[in-house]
N, C-alpha and C positions, 0 to 999 in steps of 0.2 A: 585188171590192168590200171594202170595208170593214168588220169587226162588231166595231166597239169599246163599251164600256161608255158608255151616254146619257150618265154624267155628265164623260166623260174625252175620248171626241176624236171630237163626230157631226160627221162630212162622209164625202161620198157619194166614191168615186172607182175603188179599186185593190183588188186581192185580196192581202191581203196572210198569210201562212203564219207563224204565230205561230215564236219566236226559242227554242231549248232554254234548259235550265238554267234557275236563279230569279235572279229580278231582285235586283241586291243596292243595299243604300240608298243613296239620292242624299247626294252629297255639296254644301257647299258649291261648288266649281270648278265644278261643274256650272253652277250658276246664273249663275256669272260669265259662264263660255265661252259660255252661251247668248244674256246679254244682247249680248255682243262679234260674235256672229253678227248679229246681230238690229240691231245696229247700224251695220254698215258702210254704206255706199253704195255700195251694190248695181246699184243701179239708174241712179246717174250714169253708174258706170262701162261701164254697158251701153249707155247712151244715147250715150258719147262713142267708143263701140268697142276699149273696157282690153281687155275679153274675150268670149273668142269660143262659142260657142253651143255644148252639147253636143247630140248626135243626141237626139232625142226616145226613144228608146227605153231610153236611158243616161239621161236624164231621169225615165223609168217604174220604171225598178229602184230609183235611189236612193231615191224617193220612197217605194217599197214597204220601202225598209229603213228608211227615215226612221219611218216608222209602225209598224214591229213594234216599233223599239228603245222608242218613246216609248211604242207597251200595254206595254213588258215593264220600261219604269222606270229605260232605262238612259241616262242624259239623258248622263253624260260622250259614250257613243261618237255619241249622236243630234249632238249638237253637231258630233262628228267629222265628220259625214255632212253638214250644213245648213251647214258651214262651204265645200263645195262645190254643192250644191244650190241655198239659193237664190241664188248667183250666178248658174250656170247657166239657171233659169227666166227671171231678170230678161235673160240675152240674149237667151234663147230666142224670148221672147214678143214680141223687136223684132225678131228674125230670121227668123221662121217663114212662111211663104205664108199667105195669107189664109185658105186650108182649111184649116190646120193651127192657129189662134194660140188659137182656142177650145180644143181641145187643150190648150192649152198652158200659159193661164191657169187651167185647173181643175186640171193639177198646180201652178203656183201658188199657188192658193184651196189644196189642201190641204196645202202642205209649210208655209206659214203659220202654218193651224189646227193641225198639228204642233208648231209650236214654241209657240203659244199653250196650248194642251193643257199642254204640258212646264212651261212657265212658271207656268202658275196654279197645277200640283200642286206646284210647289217654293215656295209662298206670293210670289209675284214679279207680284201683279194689275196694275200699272203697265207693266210688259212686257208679260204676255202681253196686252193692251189693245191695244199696238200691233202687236203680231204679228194679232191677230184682225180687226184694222182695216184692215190689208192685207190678209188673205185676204177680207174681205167685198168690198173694192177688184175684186180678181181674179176673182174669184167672178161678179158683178155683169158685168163684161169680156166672162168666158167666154159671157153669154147665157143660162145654163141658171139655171130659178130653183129649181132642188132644192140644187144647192150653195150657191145664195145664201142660200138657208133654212136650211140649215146653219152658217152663217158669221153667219148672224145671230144663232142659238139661243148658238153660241161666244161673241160677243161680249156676249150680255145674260148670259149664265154669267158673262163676266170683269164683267159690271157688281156682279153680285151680290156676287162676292167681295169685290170694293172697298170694299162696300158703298154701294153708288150703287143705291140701289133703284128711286127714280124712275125710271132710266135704264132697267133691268134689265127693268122693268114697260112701260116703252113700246116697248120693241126689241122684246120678248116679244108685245105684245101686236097692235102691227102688221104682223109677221111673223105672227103665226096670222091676220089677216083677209085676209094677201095669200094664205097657201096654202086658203082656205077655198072656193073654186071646185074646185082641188083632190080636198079632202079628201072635198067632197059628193059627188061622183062614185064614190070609193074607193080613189083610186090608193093605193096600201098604202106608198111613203115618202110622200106628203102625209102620210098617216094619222101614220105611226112620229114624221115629226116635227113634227106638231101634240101629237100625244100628249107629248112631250119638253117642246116649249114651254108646252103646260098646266101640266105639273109644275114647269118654272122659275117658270110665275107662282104657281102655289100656295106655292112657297117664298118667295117673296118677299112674299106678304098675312101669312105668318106670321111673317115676321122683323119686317112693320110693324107687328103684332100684331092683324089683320086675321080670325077666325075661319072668319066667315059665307061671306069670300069666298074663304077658302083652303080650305076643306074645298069649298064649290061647284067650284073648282077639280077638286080631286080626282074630285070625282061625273064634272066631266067626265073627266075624263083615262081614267077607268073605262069610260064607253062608248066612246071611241074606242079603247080596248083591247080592248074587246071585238068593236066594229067591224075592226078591224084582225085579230083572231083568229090565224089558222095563216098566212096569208099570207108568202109573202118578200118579205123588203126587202132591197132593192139596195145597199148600200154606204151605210144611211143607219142612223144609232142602234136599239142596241137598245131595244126600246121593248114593255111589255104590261102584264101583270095582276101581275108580281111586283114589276115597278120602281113600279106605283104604289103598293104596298104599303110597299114600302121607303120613300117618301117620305113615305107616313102615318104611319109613326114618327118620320119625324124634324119632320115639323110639327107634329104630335100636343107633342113638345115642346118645340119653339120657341114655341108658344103655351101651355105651362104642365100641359098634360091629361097628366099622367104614367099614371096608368088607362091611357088609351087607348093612348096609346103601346104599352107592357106588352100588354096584350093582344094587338095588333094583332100585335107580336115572335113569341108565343105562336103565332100562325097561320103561321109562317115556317117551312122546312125550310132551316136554317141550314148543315146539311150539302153543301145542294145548288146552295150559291153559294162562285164564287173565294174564296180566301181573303180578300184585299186586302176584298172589297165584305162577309164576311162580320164583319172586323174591324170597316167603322165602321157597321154594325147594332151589336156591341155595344157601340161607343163611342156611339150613342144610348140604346142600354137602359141603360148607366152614365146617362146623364145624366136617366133617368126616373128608376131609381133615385135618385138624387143629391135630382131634385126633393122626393123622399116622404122626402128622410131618412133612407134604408137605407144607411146607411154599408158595411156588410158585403159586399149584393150588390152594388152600386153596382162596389167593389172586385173583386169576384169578375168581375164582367162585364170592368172595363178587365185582367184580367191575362190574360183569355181573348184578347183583343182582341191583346193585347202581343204573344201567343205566337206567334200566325199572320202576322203578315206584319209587314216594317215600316211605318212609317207614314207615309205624306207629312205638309209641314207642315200644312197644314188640319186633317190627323184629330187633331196631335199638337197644338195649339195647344186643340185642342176636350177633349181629355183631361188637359190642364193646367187648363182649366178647372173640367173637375168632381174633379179631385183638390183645388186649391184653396178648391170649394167645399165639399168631404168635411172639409176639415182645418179650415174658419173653426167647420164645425157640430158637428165632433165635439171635443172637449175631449180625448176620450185616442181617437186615433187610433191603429190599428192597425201592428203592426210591417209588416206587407203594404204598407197606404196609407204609411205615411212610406218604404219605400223605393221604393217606387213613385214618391212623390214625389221622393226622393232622383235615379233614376234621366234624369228628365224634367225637372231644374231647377226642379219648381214652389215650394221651398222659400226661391227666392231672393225 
């Protein structure tokens, strides 16, 4: 099964055995090569008999590489891999026996959510939109509604980013009513990702600038985390009491509460998260900082943040922001803040 980070690639499926060595930054080609996969007609060609089905089991492995390359950020060789793949799936799925196409469609629904994943984190919302919209397709196909739940939380994730909130909110919000037979029972993935989809909604009452109903949010996400407990979950998002934590700083300042934010950072063992996730915790504490005017820490947070890991574009576009807004407030900014600035383009 699956244990990717909630915010990066929840679908339920494969075991997959994380990749050595560290991830090194995404480059542009990446993004290209990915849209170019993402592109072809795949599925015509499947339909008219171009190409011929790989064994399902050659299907399972790719799949399983498709998903560590994409936790591990390495989107050139992912590309390499979905450049065969989803071919693959899309004949699979018209060739397969009837007991087998369910199969066969949920490695579908996830080598999808794979390349939607990859696409959102290289700032590409309009791509991975259609990559996620195929996998909820497939997903939907296979029969099973924990993948579909998955593929739904994906695609109200790619709504957010677009920032289509509307959208993001009703994906989110109809998908927690359908798994809420579910959840009430205890199955522990309804739970994980009800839990998921709470905190997309709470992100998104506080980008409209929604308080009452993004912190309500939160309170829930808290009891179904707590609900949820020790439990394992099957190949569906990680989900509990720390990721709604982490999400309370970053709503804390989407809606303005720099306090709260700070604080909440405060209760965090920063040590005892990846790097990657512990960097855009302090790309939020920069930006609570930034709120109160502390130029100094503000700064001190983003160079912490620099040093651990690189950045996708999301984190890097959000750290341009509060370095821009360091430099409009401070009148003699910092030799640190301007090359910082320097380093990130935010000068131009």
């Amino acid at each position: 099964m699956l244990e990717l980070p909630l915010s990066e690639l929840p679908v339920p499926g494969l075991t997959v055995e994380p990749l050595g060595g560290a991830a090194p930054a995404s480059r542009p080609a990446a993004v290209d090569s990915l849209r170019v996969v993402l592109a072809g007609s795949h599925s015509l060609r499947a339909m008219l008999g171009d190409c011929s089905a790989p064994p399902l089991a050659d299907l399972k492995m790719l799949t399983e590489r498709a998903c560590a390359l994409a936790t591990a950020e390495r989107f050139d060789d992912l590309a390499d891999v979905l450049s065969d793949l989803l071919p693959g799936v899309e004949a699979a799925v018209r060739a397969a026996p009837p007991g087998l196409q369910a199969d066969v469609y949920e490695l579908a629904a996830v080598s999808y959510q794979t390349c939607s994943a990859a696409l959102a984190k290289l700032g590409e919302p309009m791509a991975a939109w259609i990559a996620a919209d195929r996998a909820m397709s497939a997903a939907e196909k296979a029969g099973n509604p924990l993948p579909a739940a998955a593929a739904a939380y994906r695609l109200a994730s790619v709504f957010l980013d677009a920032e289509q909130h509307c959208l993001a909110e009703e994906m989110a919000r109809t998908a927690l009513d359908a798994l809420a037979s579910l959840a009430d029972i205890g199955d522990p993935d309804a739970l994980s990702l009800c839990g998921g989809l709470t905190l997309l909604r709470a992100a998104v009452a506080a980008r409209k600038g929604h308080p009452s109903a993004a912190f309500g949010h939160l309170s829930r996400a808290r009891q179904l985390a707590r609900q949820l407990g020790c439990q394992r979950v099957h190949g569906l998002p990680e989900f509990g009491m720390q990721y709604v934590t982490l999400y309370e700083i970053a709503v804390s300042v989407d809606l303005g509460d720099a306090g709260h934010a700070l604080r909440t950072a405060e209760s965090i063992d920063l040590a005892s998260l990846p790097p990657s996730r512990r960097a855009r915790v302090l790309i939020d504490v920069a930006r609570a900082y930034a709120l109160r005017s502390q130029a100094d820490q503000s700064t001190e947070a983003l160079l912490q943040a620099e040093n651990l890991a690189p950045w996708p574009p999301r984190d890097r576009d959000r750290a341009v922001q509060v370095v821009r807004q360091l430099l409009v407030a401070d009148g003699q900014a910092s030799g640190q803040l301007l090359a910082m600035a320097g380093r990130l383009g935010a000068l131009s």
